[in-house]
Every structure is written in C-alpha cells, then in structure tokens.
C-alpha positions, 0 to 999 in steps of 0.5 A: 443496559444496552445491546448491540443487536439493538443499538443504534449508536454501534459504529462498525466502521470504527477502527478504535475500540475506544470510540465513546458512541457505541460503548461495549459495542465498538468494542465487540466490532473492533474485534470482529473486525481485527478476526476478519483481518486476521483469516484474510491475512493467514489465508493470503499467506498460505496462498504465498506459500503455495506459489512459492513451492511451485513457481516461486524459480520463475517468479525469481526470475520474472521479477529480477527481469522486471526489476532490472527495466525499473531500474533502467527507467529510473536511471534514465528519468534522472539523467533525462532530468538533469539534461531538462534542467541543464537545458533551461539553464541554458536558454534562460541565459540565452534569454537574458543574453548571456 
C-alpha cells in the first residue's frame, strides 16, 4: 500500500481530490488544502470586523467619495463614447462626400 510521505505520484498542486495520480494522497492534500484556506478566510474576516468597529464611519465615507468619482468617470467615458462615434460618422460621410 502506498504512503504519502513516500509517494511520488501525490500532486499537491491538485484542486480535485478526485485526481487518479496520487489516489489517497490527493485526497489528503486537497483537505489540507481547503483547511489553509479555510484559517486564511476566518483570520481575513476577523481582521474586517476589527476595521469595521474602528473605522468602518471613515471608511463609509471614503468609499462613498471614491465611488462617486468612478461613477462621474464612467459617466463621462460613455458620453465621450458616443461623441467618438457621432464623429466618425460624420467624417466618414464627409469622406464619401455626403
């Protein structure tokens, strides 16, 4: 029977653990996998919670400033786009002499 420590088949870059190469192994690496993932998202949650207690208002209100200039941006970039293609209509009939 085979072991991991010893196996040289185990691929522990492998999402699946239904990967046929390592058998049992990829399995066991998979989980692994998922448990590292797991910590890294519970510690990255309580970091959120820690920010939003202490300065979740300001960044209310940083964001809301941010949001509010991609918004004017996007605005903008459309009408700019349409006046690019309102344009070229424009001088392709003029090209054609229309």
């Amino acid at each position: 029977m085979s072991d991991c420590k010893t196996n040289t088949h185990c691929d522990t870059t492998s999402t699946s653990p239904h990967n046929k190469k390592g058998g049992g192994c990829d399995a066991i690496r998979h989980m692994e996998k998922l448990a590292n993932q797991a910590w890294d998202e519970l510690f990255k949650e309580k970091v959120k919670k820690h920010y939003e207690e202490n300065i979740g208002k300001k960044m209310d209100e940083n964001a809301e400033i941010v949001a509010e200039q991609a918004i004017h941006i996007w605005k903008n970039k459309m009408a700019n786009r349409e006046a690019k293609k309102e344009y070229e209509h424009k001088l392709f009939a003029a090209m054609k002499g229309e």
